[in-house]
C-alpha positions as CSV (number, residue, x, y, z in Angstrom):
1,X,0.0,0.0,0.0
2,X,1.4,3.3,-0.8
3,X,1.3,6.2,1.7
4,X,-0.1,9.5,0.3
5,X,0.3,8.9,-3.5
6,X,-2.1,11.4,-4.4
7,X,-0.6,14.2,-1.9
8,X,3.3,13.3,-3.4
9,X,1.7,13.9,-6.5
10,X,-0.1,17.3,-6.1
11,X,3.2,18.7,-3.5
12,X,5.4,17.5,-7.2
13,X,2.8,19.4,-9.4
14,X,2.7,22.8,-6.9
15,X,6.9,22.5,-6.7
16,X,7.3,22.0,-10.5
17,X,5.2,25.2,-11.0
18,X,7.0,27.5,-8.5
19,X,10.2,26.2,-9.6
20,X,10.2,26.2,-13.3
21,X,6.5,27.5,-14.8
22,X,6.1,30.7,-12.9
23,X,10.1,31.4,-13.2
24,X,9.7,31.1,-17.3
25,X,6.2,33.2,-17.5
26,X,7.7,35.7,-15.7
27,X,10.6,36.0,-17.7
28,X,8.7,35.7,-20.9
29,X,6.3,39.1,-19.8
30,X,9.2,40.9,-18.6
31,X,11.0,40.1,-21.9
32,X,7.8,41.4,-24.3
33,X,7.4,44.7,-21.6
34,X,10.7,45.4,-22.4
35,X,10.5,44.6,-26.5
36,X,7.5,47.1,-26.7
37,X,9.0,49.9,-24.7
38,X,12.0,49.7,-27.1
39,X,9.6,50.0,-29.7
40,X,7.8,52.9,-28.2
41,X,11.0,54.7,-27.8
42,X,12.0,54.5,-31.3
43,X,8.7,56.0,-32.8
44,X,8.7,60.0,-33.3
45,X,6.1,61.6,-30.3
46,X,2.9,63.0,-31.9
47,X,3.1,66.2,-30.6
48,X,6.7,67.0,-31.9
49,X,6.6,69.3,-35.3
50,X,8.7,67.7,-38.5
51,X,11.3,70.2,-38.9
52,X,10.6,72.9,-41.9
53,X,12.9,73.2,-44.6
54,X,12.8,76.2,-47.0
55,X,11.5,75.6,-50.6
56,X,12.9,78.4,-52.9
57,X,15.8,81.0,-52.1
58,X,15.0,84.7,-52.1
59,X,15.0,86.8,-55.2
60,X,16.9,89.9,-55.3
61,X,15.3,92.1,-57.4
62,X,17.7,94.9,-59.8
63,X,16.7,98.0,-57.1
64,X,17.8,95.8,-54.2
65,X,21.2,96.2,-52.1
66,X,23.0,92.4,-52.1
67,X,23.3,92.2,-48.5
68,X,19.4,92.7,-48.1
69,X,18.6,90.2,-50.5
70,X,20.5,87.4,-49.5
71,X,19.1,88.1,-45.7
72,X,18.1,84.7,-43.9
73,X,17.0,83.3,-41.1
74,X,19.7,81.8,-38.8
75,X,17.9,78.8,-37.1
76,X,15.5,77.2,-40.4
77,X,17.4,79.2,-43.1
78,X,14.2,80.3,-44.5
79,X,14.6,83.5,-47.0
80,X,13.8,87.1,-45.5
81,X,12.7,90.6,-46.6
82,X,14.4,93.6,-44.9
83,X,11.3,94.7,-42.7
84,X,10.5,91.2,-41.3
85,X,11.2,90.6,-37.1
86,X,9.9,87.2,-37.1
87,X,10.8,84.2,-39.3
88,X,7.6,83.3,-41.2
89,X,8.7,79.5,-41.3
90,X,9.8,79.2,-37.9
91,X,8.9,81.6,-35.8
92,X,12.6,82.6,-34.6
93,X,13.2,86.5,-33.4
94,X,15.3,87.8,-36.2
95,X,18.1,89.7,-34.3
């Protein structure tokens, strides 16, 4: 007659899954937490603006002074006209 086969049986089951089950899910979720912050990180943030290039360089015209003509903005490099104080691209302060 054996003593307490189905208790030996059940303590074996409960110690395989604290030793080895629980050990490997937990390692598996930690591992897929970790994959899809990675991927988080590497996509660009919604709220952040794509940078703005400019499209077509300023046109001096025959009655304009070189220096004024060829005027742009430091920060987007965006073309500007003599009376501007603002960058119409980028917003920068033109100093």
């Amino acid at each position: 007659m054996m003593f307490g086969g189905g208790w030996m049986m059940g303590i074996g089951l409960l110690i395989m899954l604290l030793v080895v089950a629980i050990p490997l899910l937990l390692g598996m979720a930690l591992l897929g937490g970790a994959a899809g912050y990675l991927q988080k990180q590497n996509r660009p943030a919604d709220g952040l603006q794509k940078p703005v290039f400019a499209t077509s360089s300023p046109v001096s015209q025959p009655g304009q002074a070189g220096a004024a003509a060829a005027r742009s903005c430091a920060h987007c490099g965006a073309g500007l006209q003599p009376d501007w104080t603002h960058c119409p691209q980028c917003g920068a302060p033109i100093g």
